[in-house]
LOMAR-691660 format. One line per field, with one value per residue (C-alpha): residue in three letters; x, y, z. Coordinates in nm, 3 decimals, decimal comma. Layout:
<lotis>
resn [ALA;...]
east [X;...]
north [Y;...]
up [Z;...]
</lotis>
This chain:
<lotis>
resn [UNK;UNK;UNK;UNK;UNK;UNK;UNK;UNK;UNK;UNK;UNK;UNK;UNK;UNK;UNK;UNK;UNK;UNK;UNK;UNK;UNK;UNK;UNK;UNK;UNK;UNK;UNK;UNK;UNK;UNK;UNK;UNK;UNK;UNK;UNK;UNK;UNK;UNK;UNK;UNK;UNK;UNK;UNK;UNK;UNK;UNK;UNK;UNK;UNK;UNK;UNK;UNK;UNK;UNK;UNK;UNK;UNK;UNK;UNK;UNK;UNK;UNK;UNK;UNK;UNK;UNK;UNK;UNK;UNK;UNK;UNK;UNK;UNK;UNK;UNK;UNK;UNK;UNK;UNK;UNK;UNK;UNK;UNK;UNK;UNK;UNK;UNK;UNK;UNK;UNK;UNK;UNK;UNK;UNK;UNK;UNK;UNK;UNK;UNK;UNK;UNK;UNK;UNK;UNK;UNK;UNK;UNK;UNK;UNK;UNK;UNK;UNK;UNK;UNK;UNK;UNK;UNK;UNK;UNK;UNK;UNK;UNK;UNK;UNK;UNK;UNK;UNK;UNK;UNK;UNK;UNK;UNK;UNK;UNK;UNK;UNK;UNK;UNK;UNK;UNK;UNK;UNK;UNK;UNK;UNK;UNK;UNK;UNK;UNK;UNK;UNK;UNK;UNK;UNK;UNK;UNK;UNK;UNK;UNK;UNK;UNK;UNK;UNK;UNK;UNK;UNK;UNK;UNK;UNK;UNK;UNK;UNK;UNK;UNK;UNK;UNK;UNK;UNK;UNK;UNK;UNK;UNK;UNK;UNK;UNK;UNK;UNK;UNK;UNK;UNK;UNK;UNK;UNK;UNK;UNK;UNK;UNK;UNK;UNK;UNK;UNK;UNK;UNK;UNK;UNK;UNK;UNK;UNK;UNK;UNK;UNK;UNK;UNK;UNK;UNK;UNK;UNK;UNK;UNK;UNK;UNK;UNK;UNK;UNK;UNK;UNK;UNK;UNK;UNK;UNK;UNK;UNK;UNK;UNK;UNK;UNK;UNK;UNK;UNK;UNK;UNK;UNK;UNK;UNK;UNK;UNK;UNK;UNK;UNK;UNK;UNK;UNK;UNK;UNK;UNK;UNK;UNK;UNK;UNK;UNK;UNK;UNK;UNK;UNK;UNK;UNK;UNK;UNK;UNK;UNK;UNK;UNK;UNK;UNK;UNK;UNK;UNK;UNK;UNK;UNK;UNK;UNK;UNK;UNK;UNK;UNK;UNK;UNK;UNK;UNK;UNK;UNK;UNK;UNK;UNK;UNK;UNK;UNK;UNK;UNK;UNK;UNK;UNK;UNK;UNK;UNK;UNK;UNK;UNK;UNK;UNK;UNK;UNK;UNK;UNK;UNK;UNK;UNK;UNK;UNK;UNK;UNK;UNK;UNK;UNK;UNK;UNK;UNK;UNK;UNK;UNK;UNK;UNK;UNK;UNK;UNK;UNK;UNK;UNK;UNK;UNK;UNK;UNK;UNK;UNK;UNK;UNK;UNK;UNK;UNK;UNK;UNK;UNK;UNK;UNK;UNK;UNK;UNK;UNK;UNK;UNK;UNK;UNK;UNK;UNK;UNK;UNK;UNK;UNK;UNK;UNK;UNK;UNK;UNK;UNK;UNK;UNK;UNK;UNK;UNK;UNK;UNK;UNK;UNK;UNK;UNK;UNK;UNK;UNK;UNK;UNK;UNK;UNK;UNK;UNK;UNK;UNK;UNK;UNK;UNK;UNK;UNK;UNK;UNK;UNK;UNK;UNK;UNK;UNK;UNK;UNK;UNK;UNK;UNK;UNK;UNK;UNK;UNK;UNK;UNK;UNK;UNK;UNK;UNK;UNK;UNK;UNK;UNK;UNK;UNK;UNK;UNK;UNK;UNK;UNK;UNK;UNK;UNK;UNK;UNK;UNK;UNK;UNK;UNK;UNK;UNK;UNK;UNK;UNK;UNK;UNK;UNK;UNK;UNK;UNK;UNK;UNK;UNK;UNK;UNK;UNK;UNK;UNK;UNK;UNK;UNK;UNK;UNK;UNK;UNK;UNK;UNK;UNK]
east [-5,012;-5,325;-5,588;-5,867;-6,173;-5,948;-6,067;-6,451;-6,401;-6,130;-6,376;-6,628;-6,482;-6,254;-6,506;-6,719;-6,442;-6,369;-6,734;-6,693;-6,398;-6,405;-6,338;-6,003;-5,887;-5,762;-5,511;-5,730;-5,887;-6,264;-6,351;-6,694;-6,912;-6,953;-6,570;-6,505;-6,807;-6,639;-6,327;-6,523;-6,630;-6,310;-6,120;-6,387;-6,370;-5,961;-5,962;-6,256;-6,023;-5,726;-5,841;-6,190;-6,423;-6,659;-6,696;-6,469;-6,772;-7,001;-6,723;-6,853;-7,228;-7,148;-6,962;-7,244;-7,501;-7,306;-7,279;-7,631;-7,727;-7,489;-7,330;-7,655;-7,883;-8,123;-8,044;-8,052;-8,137;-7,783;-7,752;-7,523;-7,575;-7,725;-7,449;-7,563;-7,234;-7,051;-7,215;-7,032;-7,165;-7,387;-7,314;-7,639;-7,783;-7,794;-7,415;-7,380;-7,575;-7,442;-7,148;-7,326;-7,332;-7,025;-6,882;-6,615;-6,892;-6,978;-6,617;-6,615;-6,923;-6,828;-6,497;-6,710;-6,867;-6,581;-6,410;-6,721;-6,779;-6,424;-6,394;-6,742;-6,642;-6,252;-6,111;-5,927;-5,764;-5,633;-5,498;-5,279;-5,186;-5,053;-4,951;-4,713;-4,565;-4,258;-4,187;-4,094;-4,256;-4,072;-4,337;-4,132;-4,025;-4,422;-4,508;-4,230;-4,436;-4,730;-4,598;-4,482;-4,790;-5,009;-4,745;-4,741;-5,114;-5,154;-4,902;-5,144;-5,502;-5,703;-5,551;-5,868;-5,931;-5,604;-5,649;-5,987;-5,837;-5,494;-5,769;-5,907;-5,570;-5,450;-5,707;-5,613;-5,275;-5,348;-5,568;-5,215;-5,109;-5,211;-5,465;-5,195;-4,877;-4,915;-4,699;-5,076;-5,092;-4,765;-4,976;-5,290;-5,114;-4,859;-5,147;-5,265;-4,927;-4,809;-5,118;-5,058;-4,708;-4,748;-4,968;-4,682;-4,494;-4,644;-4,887;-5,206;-5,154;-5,333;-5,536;-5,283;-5,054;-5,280;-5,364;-5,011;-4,975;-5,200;-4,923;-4,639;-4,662;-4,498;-4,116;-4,256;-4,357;-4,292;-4,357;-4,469;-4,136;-4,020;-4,218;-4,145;-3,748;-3,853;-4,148;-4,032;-3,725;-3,880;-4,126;-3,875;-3,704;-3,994;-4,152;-3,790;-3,834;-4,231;-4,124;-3,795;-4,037;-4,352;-4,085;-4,001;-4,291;-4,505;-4,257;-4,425;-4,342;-4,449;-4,112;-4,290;-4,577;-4,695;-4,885;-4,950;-5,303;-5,482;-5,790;-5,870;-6,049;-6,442;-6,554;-6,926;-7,148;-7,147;-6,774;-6,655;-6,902;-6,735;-6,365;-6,482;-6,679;-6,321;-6,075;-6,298;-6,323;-6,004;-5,908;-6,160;-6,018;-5,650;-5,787;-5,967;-5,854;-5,993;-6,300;-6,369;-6,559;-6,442;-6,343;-6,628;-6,855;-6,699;-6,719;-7,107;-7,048;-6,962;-7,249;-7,512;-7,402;-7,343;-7,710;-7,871;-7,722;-7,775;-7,391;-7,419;-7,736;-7,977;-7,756;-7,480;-7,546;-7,601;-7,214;-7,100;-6,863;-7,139;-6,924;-6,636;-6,871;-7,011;-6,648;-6,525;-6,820;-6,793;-6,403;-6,534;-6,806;-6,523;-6,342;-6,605;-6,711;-6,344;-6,368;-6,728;-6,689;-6,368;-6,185;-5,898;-5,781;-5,845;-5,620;-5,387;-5,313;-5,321;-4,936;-4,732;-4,544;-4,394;-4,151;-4,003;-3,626;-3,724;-3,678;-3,831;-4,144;-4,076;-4,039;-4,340;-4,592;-4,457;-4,558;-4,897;-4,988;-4,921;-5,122;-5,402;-5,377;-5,389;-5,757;-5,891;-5,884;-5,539;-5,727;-5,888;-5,558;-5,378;-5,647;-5,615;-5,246;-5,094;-5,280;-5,140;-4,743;-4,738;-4,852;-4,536;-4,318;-4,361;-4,291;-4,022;-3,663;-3,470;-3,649;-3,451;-3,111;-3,338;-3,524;-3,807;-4,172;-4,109;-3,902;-4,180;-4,500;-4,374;-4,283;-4,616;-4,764;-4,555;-4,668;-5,022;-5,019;-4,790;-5,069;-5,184;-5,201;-5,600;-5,843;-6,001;-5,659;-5,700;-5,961;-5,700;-5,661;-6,043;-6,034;-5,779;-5,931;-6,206;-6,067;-6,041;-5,716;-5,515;-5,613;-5,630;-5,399;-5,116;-5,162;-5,132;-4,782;-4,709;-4,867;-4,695;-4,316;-4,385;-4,502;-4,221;-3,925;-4,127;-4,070;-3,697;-3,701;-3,862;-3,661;-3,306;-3,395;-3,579;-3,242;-3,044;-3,190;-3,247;-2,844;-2,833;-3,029;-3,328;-3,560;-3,583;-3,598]
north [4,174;4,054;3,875;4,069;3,848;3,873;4,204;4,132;3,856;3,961;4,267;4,024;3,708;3,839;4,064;3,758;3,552;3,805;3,819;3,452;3,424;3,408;3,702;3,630;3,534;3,922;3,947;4,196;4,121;4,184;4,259;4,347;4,238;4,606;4,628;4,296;4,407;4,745;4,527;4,361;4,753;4,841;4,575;4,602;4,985;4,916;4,662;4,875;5,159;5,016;4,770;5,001;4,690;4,958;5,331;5,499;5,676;5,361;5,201;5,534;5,484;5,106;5,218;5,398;5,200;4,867;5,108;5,178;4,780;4,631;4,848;5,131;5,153;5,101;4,869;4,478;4,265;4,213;3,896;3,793;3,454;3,487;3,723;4,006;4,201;4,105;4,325;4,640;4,995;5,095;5,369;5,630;5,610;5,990;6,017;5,812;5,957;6,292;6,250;6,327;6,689;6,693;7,020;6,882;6,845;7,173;7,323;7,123;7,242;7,671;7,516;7,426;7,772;7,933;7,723;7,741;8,097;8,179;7,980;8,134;8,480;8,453;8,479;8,165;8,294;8,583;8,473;8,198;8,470;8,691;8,472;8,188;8,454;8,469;8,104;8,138;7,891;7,548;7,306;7,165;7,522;7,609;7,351;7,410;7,754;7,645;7,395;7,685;7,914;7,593;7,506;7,891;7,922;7,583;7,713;7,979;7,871;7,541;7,294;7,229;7,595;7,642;7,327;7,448;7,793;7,647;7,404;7,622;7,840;7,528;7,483;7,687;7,578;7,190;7,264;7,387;7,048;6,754;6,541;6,215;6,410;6,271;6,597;6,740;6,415;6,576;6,906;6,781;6,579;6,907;7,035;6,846;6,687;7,033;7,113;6,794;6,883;7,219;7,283;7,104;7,410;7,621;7,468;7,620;7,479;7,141;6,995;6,723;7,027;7,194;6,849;6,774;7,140;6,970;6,769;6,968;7,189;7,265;7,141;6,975;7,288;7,408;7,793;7,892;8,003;7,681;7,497;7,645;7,659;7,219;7,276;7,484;7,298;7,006;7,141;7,277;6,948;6,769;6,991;6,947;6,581;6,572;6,760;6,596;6,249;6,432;6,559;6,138;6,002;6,189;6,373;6,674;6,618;6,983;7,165;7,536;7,669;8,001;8,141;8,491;8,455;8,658;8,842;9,126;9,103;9,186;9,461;9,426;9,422;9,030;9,008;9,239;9,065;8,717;8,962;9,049;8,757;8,520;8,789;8,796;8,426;8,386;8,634;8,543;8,195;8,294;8,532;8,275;8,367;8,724;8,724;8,338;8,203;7,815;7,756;7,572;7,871;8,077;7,799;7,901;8,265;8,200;7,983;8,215;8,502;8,343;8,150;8,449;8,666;8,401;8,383;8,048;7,902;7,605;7,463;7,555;7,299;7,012;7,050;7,010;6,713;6,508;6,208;6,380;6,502;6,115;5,974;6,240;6,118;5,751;5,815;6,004;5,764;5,550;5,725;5,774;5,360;5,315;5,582;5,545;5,112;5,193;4,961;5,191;5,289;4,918;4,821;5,073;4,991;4,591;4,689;4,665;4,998;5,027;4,711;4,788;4,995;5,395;5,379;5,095;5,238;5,607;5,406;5,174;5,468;5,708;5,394;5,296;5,677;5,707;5,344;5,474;5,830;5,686;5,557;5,772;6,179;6,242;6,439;6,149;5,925;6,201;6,235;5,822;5,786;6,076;6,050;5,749;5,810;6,139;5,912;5,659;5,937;6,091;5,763;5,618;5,735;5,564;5,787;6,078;6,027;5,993;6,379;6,258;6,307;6,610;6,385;6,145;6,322;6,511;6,277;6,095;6,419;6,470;6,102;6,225;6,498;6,233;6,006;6,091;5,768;5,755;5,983;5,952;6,023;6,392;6,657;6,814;6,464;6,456;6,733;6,680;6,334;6,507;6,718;6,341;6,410;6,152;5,771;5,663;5,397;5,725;5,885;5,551;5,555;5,928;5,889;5,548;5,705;6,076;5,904;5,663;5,902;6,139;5,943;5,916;6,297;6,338;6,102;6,208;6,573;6,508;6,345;6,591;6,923;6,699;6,703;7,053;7,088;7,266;7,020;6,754;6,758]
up [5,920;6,089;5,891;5,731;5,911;6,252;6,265;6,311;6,509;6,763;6,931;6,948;7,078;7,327;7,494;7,509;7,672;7,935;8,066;8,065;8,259;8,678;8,807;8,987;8,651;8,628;8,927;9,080;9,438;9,497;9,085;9,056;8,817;8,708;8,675;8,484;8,244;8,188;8,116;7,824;7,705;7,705;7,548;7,272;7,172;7,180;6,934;6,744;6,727;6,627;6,344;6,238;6,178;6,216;6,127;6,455;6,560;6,560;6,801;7,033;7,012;7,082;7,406;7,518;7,421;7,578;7,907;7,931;7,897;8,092;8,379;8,439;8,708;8,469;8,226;8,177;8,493;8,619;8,726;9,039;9,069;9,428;9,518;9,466;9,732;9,382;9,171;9,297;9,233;8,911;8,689;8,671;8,301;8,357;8,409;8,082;7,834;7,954;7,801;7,508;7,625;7,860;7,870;7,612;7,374;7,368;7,365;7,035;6,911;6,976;6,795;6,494;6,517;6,523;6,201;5,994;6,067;5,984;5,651;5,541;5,598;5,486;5,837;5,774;5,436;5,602;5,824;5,660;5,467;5,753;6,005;5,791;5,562;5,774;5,711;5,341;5,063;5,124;5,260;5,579;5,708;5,617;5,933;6,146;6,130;6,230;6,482;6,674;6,648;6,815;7,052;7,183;7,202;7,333;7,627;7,764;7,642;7,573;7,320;7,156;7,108;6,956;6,738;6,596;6,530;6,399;6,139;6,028;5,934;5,789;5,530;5,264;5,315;5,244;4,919;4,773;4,785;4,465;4,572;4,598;4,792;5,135;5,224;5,363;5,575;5,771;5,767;5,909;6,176;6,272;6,424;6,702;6,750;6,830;7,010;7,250;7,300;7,327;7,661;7,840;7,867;8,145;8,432;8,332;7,919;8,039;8,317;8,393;8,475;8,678;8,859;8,936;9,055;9,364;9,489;9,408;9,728;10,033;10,037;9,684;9,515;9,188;9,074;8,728;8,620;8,752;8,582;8,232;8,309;8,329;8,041;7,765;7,662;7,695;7,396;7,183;7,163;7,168;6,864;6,656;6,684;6,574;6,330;6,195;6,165;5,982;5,738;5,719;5,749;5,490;5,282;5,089;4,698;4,621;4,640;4,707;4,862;4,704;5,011;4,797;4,892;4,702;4,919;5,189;5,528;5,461;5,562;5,573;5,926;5,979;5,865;6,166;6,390;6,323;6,399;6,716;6,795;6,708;6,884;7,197;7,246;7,197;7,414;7,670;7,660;7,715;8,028;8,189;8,516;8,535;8,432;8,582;8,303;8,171;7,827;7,843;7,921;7,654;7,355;7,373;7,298;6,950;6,948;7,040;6,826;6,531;6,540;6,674;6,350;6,097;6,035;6,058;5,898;5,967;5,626;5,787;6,090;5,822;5,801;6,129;6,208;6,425;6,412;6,605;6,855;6,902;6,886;7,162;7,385;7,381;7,492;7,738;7,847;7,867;8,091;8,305;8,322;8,441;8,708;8,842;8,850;9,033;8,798;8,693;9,055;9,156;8,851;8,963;9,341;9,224;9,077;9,381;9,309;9,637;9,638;9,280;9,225;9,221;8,879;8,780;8,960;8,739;8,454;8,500;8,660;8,332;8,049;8,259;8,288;7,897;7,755;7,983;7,812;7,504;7,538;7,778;7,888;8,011;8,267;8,382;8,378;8,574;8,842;8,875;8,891;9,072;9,356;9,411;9,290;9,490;9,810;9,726;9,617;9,941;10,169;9,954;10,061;9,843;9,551;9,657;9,476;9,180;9,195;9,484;9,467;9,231;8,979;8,968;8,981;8,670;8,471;8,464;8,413;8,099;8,024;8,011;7,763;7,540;7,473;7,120;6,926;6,833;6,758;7,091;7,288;7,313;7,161;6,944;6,780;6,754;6,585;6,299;6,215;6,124;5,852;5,698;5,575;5,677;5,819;6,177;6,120;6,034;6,298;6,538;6,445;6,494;6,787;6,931;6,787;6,977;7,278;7,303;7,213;7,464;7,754;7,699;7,617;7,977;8,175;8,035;8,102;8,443;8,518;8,363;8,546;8,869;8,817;8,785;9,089;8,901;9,002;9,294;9,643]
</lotis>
């Protein structure tokens, strides 16, 4: 157990120590200035996040604020000490403070619109009341429920969209449970848990997929069908085993939930309006293809209509999660300082990947690609690594008994979407913190378990169908 003042002092002293050290203290030829400062940023919003000396948003704002003083084109004189070819490339304050409206933000925000709107008008009620009747009235088969309605939507549309829909479902469902039963913990976690796991299943569920999908051609190439023959049962086992250890970790004491919710859809103007308005974005969002709009683009339709109708008030705004939307952009500021300094694909091709045993170098690429995932977009982390594994997967020979470039480049992708330890690690986790219904430090160890037995779930299986001959080269 670390030592209550150890929590103050260790994001202040170490970040301090690191800007103090020489550069070639780090193992990593030519650092920057830039890259040993973003260093100090990062090891500071780690230890921030994991022992919460500070409100988890604050640690965001810091991030952001730290960026802007010490690594901007306009911030603090940055000294060089004369050498100034040390200083390496600075971050425009632009870039920075627009993760404050990245397009994530606002995905986020028409996911608040469509929650609020939905609660105020019933939507949510309903819902729960149609949707989870088929799962009976014991708690644990209750989840298992709505672990599979997230993971099936989070298969064919946006994550986050499905986690803001699937919260706002959930809702009447936890206020069944007595204020002390840490059974709703389990609940509130099922969510984005299933949410992460669940756009694994099919390449177009999350953007790691899609950027793996860029190597994976040619004598590589997987097909969609493919893909979910290798995706699919990798969810189902991977959704039995999330929920196996909820069911352990946060056992419900409430023996029965009675979901005889008592209500009927409303049938007034602004009621059907929010219908519509909910079945079209959601529908727009699982078509994205034909009609070529993002998610993105289609989070601000709720937005519009519901402001422009007054279904959801100037009041109304004063109870949007504003934290989450702050926390989500310092993790993606973060993300950002790593990419634009150069510092994570520096850090990357320092590990000499090429000289290690082809599965040592699966192994290592799969755990890197998760800790990274874990504190910063899994898009991001897959854009950084696979580059770089596809290139070695593709020139190493002796990888071939082992599945090839295909063997690797997927399991690192999997590795991506298993990173779900901190609120910051993926929107959906965002999200569910903010319901405030369980503690960061719970879902750390959901998240650390599922990502752990997740990589030995993907490399017995990638072994297993590489076997079989499904997959491989």
């Amino acid at each position: 157990m670390i030592k209550p003042y150890l929590k103050y002092i260790l994001p202040v002293v170490l970040p301090l120590i690191i800007l103090l050290l020489p550069s070639d203290s780090f193992g990593i030829d030519g650092l920057t200035l830039v890259e040993q400062r973003v260093i100090a940023i990062f090891v500071m919003a780690a230890l921030c996040w994991v022992l919460e000396p500070i409100p988890i948003y604050a640690t965001s704002v810091l991030i952001i604020v730290f960026e802007l003083l010490l690594i901007s084109d306009n911030g603090l004189w940055f000294a060089t000490n004369g050498h100034p070819e040390l200083q390496g490339p600075l971050i425009k304050q632009s870039t920075i403070m627009a993760t404050f409206a990245s397009p994530i933000i606002m995905l986020f925000l028409g996911g608040f619109f469509l929650a609020m709107a939905a609660t105020k008008y019933r939507l949510d009620v309903n819902l729960a009341r149609v949707l989870l009747r088929p799962f009976g009235k014991s708690p644990k088969y209750v989840m298992l429920g709505i672990m599979m309605i997230t993971a099936v939507f989070s298969m064919f549309m946006s994550n986050t969209a499905t986690t803001a829909m699937m919260l706002s479902i959930l809702t009447p469902v936890i206020a069944l449970f007595a204020k002390e039963d840490i059974g709703k913990v389990a609940f509130a976690l099922s969510v984005p848990v299933a949410a992460n796991i669940g756009g694994i299943a099919t390449p177009i569920g999350t953007p790691p997929n899609a950027v793996a999908l860029k190597y994976l051609v040619d004598e590589y190439s997987v097909s969609f069908a493919q893909w979910m023959v290798i995706g699919v049962p990798f969810v189902v086992v991977m959704l039995l085993i999330a929920w196996i250890l909820l069911n352990k970790l946060f056992p419900a004491k409430t023996k029965s939930i009675h979901l005889d919710i008592e209500g009927q859809f409303l049938k007034t103007p602004k009621a059907y309006l929010v219908y519509v308005t909910f079945a079209s974005t959601i529908l727009l969002w699982l078509l994205g293809g034909a009609h070529g709009m993002s998610a993105y683009v289609v989070a601000m339709l709720p937005v519009a209509i519901f402001s422009m109708f007054k279904i959801i008030t100037k009041e109304d705004l004063k109870n949007i999660s504003w934290d989450v939307l702050w926390l989500v952009s310092g993790g993606i500021a973060l993300g950002v300082a790593l990419d634009k300094s150069g510092l994570a694909a520096n850090a990357v091709n320092a590990i000499p990947f090429d000289s290690f045993h082809p599965l040592v170098l699966i192994v290592g690429a799969s755990m890197m690609c998760l800790v990274m995932a874990n504190f910063m977009s899994n898009t991001a982390t897959a854009n950084l690594i696979l580059p770089l594994v596809a290139a070695l997967g593709a020139s190493m020979t002796s990888l071939v008994p082992f599945g090839g470039q295909v063997v690797l480049i997927l399991a690192v992708t999997f590795s991506a979407s298993l990173g779900m330890s901190l609120p910051i690690s993926t929107p959906p986790n965002a999200l569910a913190y903010a319901s405030g219904h369980f503690k960061n430090t719970q879902m750390l160890k959901v998240g650390v378990i599922i990502g752990a037995v997740g990589l030995l779930v993907t490399f017995a299986m990638l072994f297993l169908l590489n076997k079989l001959g499904v997959v491989g080269i």
